[in-house]
N, C-alpha and C positions, 0 to 999 in steps of 0.2 A: 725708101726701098729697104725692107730688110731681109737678111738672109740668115738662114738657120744653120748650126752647123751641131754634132754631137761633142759636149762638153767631155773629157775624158774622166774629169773629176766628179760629176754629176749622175745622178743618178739615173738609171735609164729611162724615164720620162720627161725628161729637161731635156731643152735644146738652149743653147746660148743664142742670143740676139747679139745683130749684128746691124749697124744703123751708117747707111751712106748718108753725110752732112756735105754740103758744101762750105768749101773755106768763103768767109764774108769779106777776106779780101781780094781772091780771083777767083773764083767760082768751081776751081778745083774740086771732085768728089773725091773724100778722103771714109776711109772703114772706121769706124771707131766702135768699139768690142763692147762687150755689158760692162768688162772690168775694167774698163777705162772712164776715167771722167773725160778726160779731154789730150788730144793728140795736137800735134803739129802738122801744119799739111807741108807735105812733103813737096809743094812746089815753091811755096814761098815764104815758109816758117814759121805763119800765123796761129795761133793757137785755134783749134777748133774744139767748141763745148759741146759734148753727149747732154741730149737733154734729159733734168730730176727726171730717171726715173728708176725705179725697186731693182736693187740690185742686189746679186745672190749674197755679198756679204751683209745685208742687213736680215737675211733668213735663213742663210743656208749653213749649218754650223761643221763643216768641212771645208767652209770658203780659205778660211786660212793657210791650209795645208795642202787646196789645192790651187790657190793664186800664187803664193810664197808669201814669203814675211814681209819682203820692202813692198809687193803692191797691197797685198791687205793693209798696211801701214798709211799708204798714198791713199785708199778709197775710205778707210775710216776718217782721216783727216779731213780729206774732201767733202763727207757726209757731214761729220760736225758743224766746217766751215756753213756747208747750205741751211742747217739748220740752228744758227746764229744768226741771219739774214734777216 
């Protein structure tokens, strides 16, 4: 399932994605954003993983300034990580 919402930082034809996962250890539906790699579910603390896929910091060059420093920081690393695999 996903859901659209108007990014504030984005430019008026973007929509952010929005991706319901279930956690893989109670089946919990948890939101995990574009700018997210991966969330906790909030029922029982499992990590849950956003799957690869294009996110606005690897094209949008305003990602920075409008995710903030420490998560542009968390998704560049993240990307890296996946693309050392």
């Amino acid at each position: 399932m996903v859901i659209e919402y108007k990014c504030p930082g984005a430019a008026l034809n973007r929509n952010v994605r929005v991706e319901i996962k279930k956690c893989p250890s109670c089946s919990y539906e948890v939101e995990i954003f574009e700018d997210e790699s991966a969330i906790k579910c909030p029922k029982c603390g499992t990590e849950v993983r956003r799957q690869s896929a294009p996110s606005c910091v690897s094209w949008c060059k305003h990602a920075r300034k409008c995710l903030g420093e420490k998560k542009w920081n968390e998704l560049i690393k993240d990307m890296k990580k996946r693309q050392q695999k």
